[in-house]
The first five atom37 places (N, CA, C, CB, O) and aatype in JSON, in Angstrom:
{
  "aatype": [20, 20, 20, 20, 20, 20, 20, 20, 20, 20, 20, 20, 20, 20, 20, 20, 20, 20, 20, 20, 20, 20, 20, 20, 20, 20, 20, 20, 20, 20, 20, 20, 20, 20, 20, 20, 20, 20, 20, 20, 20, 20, 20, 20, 20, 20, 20, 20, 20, 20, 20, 20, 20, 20, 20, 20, 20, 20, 20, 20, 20, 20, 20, 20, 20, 20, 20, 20, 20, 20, 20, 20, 20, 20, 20, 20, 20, 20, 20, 20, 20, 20, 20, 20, 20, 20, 20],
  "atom_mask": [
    [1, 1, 1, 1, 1],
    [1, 1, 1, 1, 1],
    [1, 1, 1, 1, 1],
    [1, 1, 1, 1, 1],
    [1, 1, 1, 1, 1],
    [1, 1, 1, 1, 1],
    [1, 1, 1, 1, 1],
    [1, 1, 1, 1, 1],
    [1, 1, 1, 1, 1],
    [1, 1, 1, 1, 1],
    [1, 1, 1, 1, 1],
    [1, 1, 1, 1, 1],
    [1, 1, 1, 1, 1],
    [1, 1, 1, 1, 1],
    [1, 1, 1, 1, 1],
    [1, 1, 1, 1, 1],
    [1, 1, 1, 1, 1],
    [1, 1, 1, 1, 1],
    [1, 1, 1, 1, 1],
    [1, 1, 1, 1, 1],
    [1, 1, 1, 1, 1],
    [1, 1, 1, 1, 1],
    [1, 1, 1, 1, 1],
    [1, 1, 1, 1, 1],
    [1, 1, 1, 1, 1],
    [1, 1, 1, 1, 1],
    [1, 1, 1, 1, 1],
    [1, 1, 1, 1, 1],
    [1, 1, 1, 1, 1],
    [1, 1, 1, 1, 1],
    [1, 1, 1, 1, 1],
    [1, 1, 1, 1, 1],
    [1, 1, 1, 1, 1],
    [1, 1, 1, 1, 1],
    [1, 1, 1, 1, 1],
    [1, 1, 1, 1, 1],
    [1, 1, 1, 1, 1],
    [1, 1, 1, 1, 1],
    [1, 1, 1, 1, 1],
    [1, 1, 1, 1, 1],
    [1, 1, 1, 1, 1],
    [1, 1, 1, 1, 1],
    [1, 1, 1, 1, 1],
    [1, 1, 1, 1, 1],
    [1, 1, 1, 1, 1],
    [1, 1, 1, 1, 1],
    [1, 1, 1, 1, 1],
    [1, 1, 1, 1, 1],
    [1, 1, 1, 1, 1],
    [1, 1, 1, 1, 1],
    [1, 1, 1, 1, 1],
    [1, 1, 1, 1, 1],
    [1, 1, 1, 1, 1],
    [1, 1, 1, 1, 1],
    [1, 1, 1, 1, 1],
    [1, 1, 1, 1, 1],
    [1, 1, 1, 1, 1],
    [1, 1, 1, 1, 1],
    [1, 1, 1, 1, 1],
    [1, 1, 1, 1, 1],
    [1, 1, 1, 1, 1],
    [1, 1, 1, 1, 1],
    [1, 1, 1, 1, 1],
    [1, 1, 1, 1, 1],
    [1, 1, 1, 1, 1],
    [1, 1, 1, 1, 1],
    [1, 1, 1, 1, 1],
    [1, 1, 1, 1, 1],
    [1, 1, 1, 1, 1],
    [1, 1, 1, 1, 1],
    [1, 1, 1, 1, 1],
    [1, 1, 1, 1, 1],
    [1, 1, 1, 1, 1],
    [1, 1, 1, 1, 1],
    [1, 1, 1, 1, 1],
    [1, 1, 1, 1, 1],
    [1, 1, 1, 1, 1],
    [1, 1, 1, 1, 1],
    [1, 1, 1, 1, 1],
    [1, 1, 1, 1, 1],
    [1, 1, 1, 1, 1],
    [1, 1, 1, 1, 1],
    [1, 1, 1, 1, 1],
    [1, 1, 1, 1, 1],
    [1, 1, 1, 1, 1],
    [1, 1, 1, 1, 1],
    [1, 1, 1, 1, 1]
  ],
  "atom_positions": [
    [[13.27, -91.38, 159.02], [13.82, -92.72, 159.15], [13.42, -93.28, 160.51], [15.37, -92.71, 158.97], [13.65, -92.68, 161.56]],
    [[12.8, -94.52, 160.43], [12.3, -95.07, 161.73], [13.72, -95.2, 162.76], [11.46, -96.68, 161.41], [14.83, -95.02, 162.27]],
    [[13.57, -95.51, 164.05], [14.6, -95.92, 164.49], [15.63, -97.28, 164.64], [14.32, -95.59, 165.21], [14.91, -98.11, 165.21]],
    [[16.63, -97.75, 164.48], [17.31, -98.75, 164.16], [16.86, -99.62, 165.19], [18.69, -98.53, 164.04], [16.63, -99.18, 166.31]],
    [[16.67, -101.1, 164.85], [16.76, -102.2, 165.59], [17.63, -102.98, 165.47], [15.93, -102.78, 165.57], [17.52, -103.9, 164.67]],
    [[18.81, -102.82, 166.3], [19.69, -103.86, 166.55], [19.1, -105.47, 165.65], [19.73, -103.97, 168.36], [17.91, -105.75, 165.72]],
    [[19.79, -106.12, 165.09], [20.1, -107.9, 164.7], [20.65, -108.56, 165.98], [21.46, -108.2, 163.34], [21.37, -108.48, 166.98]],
    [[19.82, -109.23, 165.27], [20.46, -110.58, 166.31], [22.17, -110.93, 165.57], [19.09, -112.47, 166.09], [22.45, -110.89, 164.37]],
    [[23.2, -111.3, 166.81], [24.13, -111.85, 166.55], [24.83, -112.78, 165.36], [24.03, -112.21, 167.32], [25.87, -112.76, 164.71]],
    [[23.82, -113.46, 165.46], [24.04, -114.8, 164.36], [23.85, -114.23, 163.34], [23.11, -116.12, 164.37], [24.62, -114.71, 162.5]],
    [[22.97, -113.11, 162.72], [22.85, -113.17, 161.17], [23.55, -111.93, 161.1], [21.28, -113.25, 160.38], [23.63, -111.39, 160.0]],
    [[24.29, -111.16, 162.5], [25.62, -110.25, 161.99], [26.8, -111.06, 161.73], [26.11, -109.15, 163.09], [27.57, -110.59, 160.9]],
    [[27.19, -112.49, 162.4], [27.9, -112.78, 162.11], [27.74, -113.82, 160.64], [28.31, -113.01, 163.19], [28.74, -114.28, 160.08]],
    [[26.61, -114.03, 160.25], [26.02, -114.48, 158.59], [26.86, -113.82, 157.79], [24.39, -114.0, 158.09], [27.76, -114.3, 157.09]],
    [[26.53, -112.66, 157.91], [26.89, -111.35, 156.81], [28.36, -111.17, 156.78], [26.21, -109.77, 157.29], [28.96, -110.99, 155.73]],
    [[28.96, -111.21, 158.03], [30.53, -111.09, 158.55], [31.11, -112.37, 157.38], [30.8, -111.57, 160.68], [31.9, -112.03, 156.51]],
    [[30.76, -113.42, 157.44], [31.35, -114.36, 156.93], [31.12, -114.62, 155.32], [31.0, -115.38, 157.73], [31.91, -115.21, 154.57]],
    [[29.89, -114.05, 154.98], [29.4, -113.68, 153.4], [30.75, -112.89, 152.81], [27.8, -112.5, 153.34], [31.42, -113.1, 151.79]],
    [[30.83, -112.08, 153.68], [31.85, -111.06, 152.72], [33.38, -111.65, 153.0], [31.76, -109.13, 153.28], [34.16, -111.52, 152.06]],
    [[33.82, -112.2, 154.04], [35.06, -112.89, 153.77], [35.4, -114.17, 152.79], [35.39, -113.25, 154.94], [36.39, -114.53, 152.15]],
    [[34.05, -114.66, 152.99], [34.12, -115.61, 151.43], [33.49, -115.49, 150.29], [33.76, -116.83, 151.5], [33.2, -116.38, 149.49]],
    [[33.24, -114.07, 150.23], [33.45, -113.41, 148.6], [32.24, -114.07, 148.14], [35.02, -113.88, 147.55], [32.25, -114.47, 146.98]],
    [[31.02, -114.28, 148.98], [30.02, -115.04, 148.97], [28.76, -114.49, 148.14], [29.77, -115.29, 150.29], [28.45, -113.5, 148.8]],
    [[27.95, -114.57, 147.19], [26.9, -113.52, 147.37], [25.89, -113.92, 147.85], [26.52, -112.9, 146.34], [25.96, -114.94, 148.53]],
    [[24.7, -113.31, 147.7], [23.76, -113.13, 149.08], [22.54, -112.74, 147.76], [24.35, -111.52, 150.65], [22.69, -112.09, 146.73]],
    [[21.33, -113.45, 148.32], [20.2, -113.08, 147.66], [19.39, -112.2, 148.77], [19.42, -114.4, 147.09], [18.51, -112.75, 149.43]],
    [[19.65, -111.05, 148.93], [18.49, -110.06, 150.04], [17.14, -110.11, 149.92], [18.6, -108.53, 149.92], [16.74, -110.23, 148.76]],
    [[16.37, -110.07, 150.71], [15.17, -109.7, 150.85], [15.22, -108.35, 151.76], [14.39, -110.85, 151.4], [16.04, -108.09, 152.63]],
    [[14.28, -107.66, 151.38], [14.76, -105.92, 151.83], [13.31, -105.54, 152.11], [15.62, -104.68, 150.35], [12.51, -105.49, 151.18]],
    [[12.9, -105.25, 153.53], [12.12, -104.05, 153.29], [11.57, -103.13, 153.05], [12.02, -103.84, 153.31], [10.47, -102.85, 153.55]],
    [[12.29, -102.32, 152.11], [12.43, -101.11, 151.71], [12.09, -101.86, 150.3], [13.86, -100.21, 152.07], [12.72, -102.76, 149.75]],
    [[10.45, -100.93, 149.76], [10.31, -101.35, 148.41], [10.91, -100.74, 147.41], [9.2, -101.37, 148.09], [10.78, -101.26, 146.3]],
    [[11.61, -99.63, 147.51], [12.13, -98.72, 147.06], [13.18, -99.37, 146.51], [12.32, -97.75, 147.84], [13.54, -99.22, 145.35]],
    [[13.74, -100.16, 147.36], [15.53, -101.01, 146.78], [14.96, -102.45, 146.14], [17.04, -101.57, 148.58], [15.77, -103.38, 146.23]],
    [[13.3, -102.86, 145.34], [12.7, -103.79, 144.97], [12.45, -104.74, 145.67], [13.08, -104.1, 144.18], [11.58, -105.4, 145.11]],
    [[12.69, -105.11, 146.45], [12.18, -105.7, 147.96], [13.0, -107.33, 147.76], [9.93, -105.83, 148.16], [12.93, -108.16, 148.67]],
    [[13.79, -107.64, 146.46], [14.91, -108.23, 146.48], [16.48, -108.26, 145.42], [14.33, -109.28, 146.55], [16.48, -108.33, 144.19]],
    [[17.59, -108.2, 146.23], [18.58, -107.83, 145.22], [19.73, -108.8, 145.54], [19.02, -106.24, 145.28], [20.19, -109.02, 146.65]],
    [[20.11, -109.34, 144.37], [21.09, -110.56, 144.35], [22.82, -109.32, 144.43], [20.76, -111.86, 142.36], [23.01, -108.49, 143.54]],
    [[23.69, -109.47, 145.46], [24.03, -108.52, 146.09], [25.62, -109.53, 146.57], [22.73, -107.93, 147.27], [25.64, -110.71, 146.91]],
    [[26.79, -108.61, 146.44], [27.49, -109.42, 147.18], [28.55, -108.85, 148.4], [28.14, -110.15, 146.2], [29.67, -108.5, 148.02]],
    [[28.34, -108.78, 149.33], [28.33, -108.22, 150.86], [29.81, -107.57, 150.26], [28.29, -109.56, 152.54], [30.49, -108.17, 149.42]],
    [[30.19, -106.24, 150.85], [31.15, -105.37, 150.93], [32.05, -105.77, 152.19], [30.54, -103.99, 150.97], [33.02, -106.49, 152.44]],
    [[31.0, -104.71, 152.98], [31.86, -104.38, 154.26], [30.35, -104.24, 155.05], [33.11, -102.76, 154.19], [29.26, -104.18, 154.48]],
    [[30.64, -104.22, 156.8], [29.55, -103.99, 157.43], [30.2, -102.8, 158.48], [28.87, -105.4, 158.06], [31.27, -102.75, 159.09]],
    [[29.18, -101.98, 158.41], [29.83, -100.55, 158.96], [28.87, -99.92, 159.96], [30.08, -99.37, 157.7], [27.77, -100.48, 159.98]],
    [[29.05, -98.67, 161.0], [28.39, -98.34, 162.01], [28.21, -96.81, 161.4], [29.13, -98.63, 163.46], [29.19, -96.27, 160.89]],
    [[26.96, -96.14, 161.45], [27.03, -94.65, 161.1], [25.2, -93.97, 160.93], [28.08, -94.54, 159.37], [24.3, -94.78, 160.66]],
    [[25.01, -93.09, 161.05], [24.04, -92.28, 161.6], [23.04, -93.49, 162.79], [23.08, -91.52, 160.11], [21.86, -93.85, 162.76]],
    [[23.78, -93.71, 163.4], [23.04, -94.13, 164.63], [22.71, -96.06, 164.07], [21.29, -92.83, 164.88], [21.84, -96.72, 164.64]],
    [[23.0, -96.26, 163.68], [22.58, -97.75, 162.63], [23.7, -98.32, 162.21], [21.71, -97.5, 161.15], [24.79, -97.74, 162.16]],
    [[23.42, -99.98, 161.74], [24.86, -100.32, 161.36], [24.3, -100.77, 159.79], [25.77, -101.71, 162.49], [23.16, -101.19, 159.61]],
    [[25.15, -100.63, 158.88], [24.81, -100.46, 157.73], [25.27, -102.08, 156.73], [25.54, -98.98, 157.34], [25.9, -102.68, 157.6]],
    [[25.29, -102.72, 155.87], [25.87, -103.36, 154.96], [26.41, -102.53, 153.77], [25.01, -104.28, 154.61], [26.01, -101.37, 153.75]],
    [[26.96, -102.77, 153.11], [27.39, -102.06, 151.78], [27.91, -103.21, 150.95], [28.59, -100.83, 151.98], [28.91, -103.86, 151.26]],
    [[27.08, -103.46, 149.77], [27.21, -104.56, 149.13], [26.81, -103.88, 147.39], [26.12, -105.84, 149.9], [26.0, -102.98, 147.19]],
    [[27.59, -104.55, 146.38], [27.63, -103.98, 144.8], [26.38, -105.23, 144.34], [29.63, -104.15, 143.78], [26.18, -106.36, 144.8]],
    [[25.72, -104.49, 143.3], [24.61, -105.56, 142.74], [25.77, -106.0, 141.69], [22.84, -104.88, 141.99], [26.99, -105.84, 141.64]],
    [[24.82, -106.59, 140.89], [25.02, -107.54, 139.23], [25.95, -106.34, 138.45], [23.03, -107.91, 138.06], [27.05, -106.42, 137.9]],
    [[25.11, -105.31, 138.63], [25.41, -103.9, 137.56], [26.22, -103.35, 137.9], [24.53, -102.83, 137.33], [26.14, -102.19, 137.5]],
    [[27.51, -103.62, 138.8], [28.37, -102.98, 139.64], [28.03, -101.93, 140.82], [29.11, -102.43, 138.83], [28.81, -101.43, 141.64]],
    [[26.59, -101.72, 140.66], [26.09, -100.67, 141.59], [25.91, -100.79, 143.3], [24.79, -100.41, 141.04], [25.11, -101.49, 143.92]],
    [[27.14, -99.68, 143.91], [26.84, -100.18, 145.2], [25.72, -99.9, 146.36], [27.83, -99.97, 145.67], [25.38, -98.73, 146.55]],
    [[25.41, -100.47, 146.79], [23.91, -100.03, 148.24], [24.79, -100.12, 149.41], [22.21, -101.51, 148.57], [25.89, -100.67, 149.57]],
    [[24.0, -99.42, 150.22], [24.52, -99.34, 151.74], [23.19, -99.69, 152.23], [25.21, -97.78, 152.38], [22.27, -99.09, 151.67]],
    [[22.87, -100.52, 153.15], [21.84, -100.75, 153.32], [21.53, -101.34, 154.78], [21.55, -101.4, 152.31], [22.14, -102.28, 155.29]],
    [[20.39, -100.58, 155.38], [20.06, -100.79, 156.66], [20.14, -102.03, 157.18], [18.97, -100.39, 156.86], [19.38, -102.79, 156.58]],
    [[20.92, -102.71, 158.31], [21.07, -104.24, 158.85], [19.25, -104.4, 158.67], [21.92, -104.46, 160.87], [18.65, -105.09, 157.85]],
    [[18.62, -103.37, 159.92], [17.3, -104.03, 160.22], [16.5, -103.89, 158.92], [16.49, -103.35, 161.51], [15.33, -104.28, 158.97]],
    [[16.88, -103.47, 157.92], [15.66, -103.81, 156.71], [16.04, -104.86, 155.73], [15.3, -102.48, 155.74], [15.56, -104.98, 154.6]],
    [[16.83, -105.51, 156.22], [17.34, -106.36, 155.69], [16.35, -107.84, 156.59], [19.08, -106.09, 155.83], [16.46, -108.16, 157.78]],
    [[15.39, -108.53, 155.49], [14.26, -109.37, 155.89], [15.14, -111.05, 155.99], [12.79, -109.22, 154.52], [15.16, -111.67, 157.06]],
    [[15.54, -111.38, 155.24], [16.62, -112.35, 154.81], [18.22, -112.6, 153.9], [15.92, -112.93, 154.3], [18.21, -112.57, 152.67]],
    [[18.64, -112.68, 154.15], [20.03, -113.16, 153.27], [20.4, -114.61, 152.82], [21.22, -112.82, 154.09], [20.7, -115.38, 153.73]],
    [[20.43, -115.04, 151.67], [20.22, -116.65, 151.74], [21.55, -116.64, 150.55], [18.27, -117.47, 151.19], [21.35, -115.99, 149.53]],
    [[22.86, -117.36, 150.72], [23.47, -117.58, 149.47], [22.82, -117.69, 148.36], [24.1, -118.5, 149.49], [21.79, -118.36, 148.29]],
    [[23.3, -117.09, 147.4], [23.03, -117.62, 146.02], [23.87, -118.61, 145.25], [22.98, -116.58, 145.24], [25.02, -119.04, 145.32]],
    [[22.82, -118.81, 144.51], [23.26, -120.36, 144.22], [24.73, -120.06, 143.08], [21.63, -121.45, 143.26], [24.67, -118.89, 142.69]],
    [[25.78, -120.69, 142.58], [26.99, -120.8, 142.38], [26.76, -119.79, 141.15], [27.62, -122.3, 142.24], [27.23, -118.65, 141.08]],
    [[25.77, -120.54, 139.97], [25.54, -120.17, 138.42], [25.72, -118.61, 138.89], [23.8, -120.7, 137.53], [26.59, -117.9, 138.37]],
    [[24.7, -118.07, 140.07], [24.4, -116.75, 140.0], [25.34, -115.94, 140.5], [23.29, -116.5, 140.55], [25.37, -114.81, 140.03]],
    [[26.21, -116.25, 141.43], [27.65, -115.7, 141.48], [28.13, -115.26, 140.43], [28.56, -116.52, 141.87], [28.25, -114.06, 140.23]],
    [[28.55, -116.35, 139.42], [29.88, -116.1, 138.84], [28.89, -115.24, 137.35], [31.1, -117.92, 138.51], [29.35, -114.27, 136.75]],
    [[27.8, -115.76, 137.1], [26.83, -114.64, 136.76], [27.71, -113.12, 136.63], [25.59, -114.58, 138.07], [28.54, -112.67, 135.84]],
    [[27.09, -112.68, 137.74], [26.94, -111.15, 138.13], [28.38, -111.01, 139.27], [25.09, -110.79, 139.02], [28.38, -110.85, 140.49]],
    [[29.54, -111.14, 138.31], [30.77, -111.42, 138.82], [31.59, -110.81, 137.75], [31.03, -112.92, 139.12], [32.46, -109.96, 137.98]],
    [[31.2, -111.41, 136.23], [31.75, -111.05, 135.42], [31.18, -109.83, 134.67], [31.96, -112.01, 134.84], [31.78, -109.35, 133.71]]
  ]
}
């Protein structure tokens, strides 16, 4: 695992505010492995093996924990796709 690069402020506090308003989030991900994008709706944001992590459930109920720095963008999703992958 490469080593963690700190985020900038503003898009920790993006993510901070995604998950208090139950917001979801269209990711763009570095990691091609996690498809390099997943419509995702922010958990919790947490500190652990040296990195600070997101933890967010997809569409399929399935949850990721997922590296801040491989995280390329976060952009709301649009309303339809919320309530989508909600129910």
């Amino acid at each position: 695992m490469s080593e963690y690069q700190p985020i900038a402020c503003a898009r920790h506090e993006a993510l901070e505010l995604a998950i208090l308003r139950g917001q979801w989030l269209r990711l763009r991900l570095q990691d091609a492995a996690a498809g390099c994008e997943l419509l995702a709706l922010p958990l919790d944001i947490g500190a652990a093996d040296g990195a600070e992590w997101l933890q967010a459930r997809d569409a399929d109920g399935q949850v990721h924990r997922l590296r801040l720095d491989h995280i390329r963008s976060a952009t709301p999703a649009d309303a339809a796709a919320g309530k989508f992958a909600a129910s």
